[in-house]
C-alpha positions as CSV (number, residue, x, y, z in Angstrom):
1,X,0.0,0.0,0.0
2,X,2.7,2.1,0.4
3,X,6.6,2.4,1.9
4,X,8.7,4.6,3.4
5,X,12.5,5.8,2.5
6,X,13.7,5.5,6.0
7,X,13.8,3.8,8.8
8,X,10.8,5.7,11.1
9,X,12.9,5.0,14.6
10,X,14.4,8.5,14.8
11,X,12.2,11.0,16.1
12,X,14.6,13.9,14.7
13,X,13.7,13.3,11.1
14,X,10.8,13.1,8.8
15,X,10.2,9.6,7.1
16,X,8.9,10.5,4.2
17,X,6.2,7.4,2.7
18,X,4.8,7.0,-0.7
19,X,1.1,5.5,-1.2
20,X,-1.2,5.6,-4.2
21,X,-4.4,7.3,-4.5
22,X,-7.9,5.9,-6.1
23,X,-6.5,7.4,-9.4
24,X,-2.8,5.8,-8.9
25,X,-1.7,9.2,-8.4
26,X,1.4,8.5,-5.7
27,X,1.6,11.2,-2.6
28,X,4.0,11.9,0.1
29,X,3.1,11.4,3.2
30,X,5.2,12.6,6.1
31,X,5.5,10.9,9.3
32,X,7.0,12.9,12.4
33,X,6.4,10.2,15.1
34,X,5.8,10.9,18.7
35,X,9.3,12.2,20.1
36,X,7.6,10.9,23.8
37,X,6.7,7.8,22.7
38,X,10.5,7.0,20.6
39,X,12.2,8.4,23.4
40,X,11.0,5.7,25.7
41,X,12.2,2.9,23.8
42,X,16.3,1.6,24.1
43,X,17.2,1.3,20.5
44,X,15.1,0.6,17.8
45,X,13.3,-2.3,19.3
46,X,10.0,-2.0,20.3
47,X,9.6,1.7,18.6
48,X,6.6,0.6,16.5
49,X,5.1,-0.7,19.3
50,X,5.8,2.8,21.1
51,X,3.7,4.3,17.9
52,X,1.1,2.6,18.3
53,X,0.4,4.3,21.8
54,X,0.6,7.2,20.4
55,X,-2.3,9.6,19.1
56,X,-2.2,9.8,15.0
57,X,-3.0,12.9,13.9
58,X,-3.0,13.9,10.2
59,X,-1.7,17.4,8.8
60,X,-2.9,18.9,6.1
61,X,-1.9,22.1,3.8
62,X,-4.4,24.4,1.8
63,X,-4.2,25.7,-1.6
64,X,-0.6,27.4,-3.6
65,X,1.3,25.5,-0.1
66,X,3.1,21.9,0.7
67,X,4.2,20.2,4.0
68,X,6.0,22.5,4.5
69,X,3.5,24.9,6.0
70,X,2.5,22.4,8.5
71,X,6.0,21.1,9.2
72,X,6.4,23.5,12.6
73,X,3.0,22.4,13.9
74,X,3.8,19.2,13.2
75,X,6.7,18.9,15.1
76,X,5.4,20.7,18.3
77,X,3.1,17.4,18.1
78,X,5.2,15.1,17.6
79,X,6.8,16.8,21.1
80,X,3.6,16.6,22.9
81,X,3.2,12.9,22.2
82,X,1.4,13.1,18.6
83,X,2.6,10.5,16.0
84,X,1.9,13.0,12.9
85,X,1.4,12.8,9.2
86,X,1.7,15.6,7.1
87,X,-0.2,15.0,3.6
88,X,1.1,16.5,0.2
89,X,-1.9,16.7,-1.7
90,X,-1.4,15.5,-5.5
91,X,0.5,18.2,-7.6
92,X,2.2,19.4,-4.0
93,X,5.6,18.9,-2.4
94,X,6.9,15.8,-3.3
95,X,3.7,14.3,-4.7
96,X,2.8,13.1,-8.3
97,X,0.9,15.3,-10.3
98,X,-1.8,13.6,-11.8
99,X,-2.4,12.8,-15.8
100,X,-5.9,14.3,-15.1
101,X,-5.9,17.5,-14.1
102,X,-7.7,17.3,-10.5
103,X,-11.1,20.0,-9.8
104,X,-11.0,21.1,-5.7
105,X,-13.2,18.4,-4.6
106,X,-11.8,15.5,-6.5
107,X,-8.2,16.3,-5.2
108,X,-9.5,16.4,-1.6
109,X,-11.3,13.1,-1.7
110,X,-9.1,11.2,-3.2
111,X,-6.1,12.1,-0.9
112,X,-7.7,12.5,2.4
113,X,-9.4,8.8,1.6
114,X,-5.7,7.8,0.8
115,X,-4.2,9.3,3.9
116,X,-6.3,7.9,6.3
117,X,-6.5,4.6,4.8
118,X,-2.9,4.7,5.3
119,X,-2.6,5.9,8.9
120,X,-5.3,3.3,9.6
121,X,-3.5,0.4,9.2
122,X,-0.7,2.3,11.7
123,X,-3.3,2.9,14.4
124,X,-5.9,-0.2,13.3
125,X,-9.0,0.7,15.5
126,X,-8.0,4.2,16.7
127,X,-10.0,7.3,15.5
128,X,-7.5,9.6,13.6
129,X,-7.4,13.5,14.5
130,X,-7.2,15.9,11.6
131,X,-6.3,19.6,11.9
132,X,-6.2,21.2,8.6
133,X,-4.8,24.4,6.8
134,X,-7.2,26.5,4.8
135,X,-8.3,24.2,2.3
136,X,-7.0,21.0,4.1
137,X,-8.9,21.8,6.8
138,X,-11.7,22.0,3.8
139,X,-11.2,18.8,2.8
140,X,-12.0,16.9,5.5
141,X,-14.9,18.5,5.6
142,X,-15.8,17.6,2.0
143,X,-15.0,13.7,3.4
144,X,-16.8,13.9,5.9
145,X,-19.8,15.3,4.3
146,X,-19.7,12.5,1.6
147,X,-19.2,10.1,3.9
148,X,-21.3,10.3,7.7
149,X,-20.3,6.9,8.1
150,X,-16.6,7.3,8.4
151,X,-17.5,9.5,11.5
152,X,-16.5,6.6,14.1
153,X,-12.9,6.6,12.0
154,X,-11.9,10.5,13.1
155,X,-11.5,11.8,16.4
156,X,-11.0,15.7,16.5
157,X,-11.1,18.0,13.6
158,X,-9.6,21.3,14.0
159,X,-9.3,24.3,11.2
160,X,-6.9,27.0,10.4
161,X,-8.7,29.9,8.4
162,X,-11.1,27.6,6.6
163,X,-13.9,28.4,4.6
164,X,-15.2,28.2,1.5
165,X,-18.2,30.7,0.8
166,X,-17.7,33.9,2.0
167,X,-14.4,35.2,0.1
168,X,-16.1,37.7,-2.4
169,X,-18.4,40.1,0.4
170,X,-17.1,43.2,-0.3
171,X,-16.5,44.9,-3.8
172,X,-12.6,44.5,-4.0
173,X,-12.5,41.1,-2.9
174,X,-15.1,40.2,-5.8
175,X,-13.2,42.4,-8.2
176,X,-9.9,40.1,-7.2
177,X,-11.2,36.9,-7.7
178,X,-12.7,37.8,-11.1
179,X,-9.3,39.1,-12.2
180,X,-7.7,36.3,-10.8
181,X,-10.6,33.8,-12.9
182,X,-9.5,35.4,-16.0
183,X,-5.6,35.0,-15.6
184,X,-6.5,31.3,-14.1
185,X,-7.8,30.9,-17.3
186,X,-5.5,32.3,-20.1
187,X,-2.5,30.8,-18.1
188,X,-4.0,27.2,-17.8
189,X,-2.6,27.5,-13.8
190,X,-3.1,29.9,-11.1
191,X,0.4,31.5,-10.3
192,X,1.3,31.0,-6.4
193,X,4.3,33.1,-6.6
194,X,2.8,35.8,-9.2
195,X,-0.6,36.2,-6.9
196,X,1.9,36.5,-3.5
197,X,0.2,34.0,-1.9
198,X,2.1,30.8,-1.5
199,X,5.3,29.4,-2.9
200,X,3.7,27.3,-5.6
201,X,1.6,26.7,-8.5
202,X,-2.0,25.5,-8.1
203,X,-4.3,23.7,-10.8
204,X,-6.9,25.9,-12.7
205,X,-9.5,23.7,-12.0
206,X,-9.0,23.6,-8.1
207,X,-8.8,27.4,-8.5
208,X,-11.5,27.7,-10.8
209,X,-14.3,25.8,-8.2
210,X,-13.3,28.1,-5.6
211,X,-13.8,30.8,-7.4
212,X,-17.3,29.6,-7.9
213,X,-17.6,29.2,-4.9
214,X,-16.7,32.5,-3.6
215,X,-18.9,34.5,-6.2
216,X,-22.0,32.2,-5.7
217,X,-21.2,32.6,-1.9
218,X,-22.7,28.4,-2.1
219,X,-20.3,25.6,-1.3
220,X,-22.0,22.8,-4.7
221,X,-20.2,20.0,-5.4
222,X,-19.8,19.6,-9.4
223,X,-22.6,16.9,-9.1
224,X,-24.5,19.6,-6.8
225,X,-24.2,18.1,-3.4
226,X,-24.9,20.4,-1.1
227,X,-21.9,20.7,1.5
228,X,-23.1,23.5,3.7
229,X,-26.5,21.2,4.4
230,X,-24.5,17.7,4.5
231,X,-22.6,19.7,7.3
232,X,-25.3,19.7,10.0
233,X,-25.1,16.0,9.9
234,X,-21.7,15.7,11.1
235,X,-20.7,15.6,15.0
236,X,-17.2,15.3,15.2
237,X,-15.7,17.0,17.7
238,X,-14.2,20.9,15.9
239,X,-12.4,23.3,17.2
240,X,-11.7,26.4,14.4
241,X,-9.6,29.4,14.1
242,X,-10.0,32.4,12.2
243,X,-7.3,35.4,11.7
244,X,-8.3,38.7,12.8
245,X,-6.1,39.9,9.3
246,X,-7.3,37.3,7.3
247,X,-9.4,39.5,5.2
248,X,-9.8,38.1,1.7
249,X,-8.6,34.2,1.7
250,X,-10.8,33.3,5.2
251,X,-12.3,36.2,7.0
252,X,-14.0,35.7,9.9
253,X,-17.3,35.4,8.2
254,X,-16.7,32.6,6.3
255,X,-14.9,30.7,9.0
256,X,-17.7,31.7,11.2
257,X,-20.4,30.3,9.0
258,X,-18.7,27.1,8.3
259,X,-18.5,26.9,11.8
260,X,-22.0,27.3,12.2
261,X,-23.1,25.2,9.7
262,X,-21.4,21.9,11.6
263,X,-23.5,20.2,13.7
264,X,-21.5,18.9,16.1
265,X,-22.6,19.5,19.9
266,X,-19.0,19.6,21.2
267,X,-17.2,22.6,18.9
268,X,-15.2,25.7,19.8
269,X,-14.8,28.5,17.8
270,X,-11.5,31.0,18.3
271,X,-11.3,34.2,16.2
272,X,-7.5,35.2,16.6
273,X,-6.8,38.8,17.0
274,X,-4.9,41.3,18.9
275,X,-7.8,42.7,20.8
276,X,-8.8,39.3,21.8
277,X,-5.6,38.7,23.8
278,X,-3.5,37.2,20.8
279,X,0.0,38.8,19.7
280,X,-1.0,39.5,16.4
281,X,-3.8,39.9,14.3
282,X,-3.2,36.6,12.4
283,X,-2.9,36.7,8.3
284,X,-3.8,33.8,6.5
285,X,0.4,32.1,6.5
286,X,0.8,33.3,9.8
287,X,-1.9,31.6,11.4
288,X,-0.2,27.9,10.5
289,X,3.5,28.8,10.4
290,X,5.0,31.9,12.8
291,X,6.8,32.3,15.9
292,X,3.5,33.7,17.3
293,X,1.5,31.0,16.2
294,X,3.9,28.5,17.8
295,X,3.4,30.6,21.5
296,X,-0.5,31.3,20.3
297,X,-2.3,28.8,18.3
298,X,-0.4,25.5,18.4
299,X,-0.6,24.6,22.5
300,X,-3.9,25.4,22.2
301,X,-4.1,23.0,19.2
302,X,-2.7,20.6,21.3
303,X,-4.3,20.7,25.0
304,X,-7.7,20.8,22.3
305,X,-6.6,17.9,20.8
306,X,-5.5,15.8,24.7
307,X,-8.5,16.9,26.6
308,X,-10.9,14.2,27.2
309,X,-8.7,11.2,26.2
């Protein structure tokens, strides 16, 4: 189902592994194991075993962004006695990009269904935590949505500046995204680096359905599921976060309704701005990857993600 390029015995390093998704595309997959649960075993004996006590948690990037982005968070984790696994969605990092050029939802489904399949067999019986970037935290969603059933499989969910409707509210932020359509389109690619907003490339298509969405202000599948109603039937546990100088990507609005629109009974919501006792109004980046983030946002991550184990 998949292998790995290293041994996965040395809590220092990321062990990068390889699986395939539904489409054959192959992603990277990173493992930073528990640092707790390694450091408690004399050699390499025993240190799957040590793994397997460990919570898995599964990291995900959003849109124009890699591991990378998650790497930091990861890694605080991994220190706090998380065995993490950071996803490169197809086209990202050190993933394969596919022969068919993937849409938003199609790219999320078929790598979060990969990821967790993977992790599974790791953890066999354990629910798997997800906290998810932008449009990683998106994506489970969008699984999630699809598939109620899979609820028993995922413990906590928690998202960073995620939301997928509420972009275009204000005249300038409409005005953007159409330009940005346009480009998308003549260039056959929406330009991370030319747009100043994350260090790579991202497919027109992916691009191209948020757009839609934003402008509609309606999360629709292509087929026309309805995401925002398929939300109120989900009750995993959610904490979100929304950046008090995230004004275009995920304002508050959008992160708010999304929010709103899950129904779990246990979820916290945690809009992160100066005047709310954070250090920073928190942009988009900076809410995932910053040295205020890592004082901020990622213990609270984690004593969310330890509290009533």
């Amino acid at each position: 189902m998949g292998h790995s390029s290293q041994s996965d015995c040395d809590p220092q390093k990321a062990h990068i592994h390889f699986i395939d998704n539904v489409s054959g595309t192959r992603l990277a997959l990173w493992h930073h194991p528990s640092v707790e649960g390694v450091s408690k075993v004399d050699g390499s004996v025993g240190c799957e075993s040590a793994q397997l006590a460990a919570s898995p948690v599964i990291l995900s990037h959003g849109t124009f962004s890699n591991h990378r982005s998650c790497r930091g968070l990861a890694q605080y984790l991994a220190k706090r006695g998380f065995d993490c696994w950071i996803l490169d969605f197809q086209g990202h990092g050190q993933s394969e990009t596919p022969e068919n050029e993937p849409d938003f939802e199609s790219m999320c489904l078929e790598d979060v269904d990969a990821a967790l399949s993977f992790v599974m067999t790791r953890h066999p019986g354990v629910p798997i935590d997800w906290v998810g970037h932008s449009g990683g935290g998106l994506a489970m969603l969008m699984h999630l949505a699809r598939n109620p059933n899979v609820q028993s499989q995922i413990g906590k969910l928690v998202t960073l500046a995620s939301q997928a409707t509420h972009a275009g509210l204000v005249t300038k932020n409409r005005l953007g995204i159409q330009a940005s359509k346009i480009i998308t389109r003549a260039l056959g690619v929406a330009p991370g680096r030319w747009f100043k907003i994350g260090p790579e490339n991202e497919f027109s298509k992916v691009m191209l359905q948020w757009y839609q969405w934003s402008l509609e202000g309606r999360w629709l599948g292509a087929d026309g599921f309805d995401y925002e109603k398929a939300l109120g039937d989900i009750d995993t546990p959610l904490l979100s976060f929304a950046g008090g100088g995230d004004k275009f990507i995920a304002p508050v609005e959008g992160c708010r309704y999304l929010f709103d629109c899950v129904g779990s009974t246990t979820k916290e919501f945690e809009f992160c701005a100066a005047d709310k006792g954070y250090k920073e109004d928190y942009s988009h980046a900076r809410i995932i990857s910053s040295s205020s983030a890592a004082k901020d946002i990622w213990p609270k991550v984690a004593d969310w993600l330890q509290s009533s184990r």
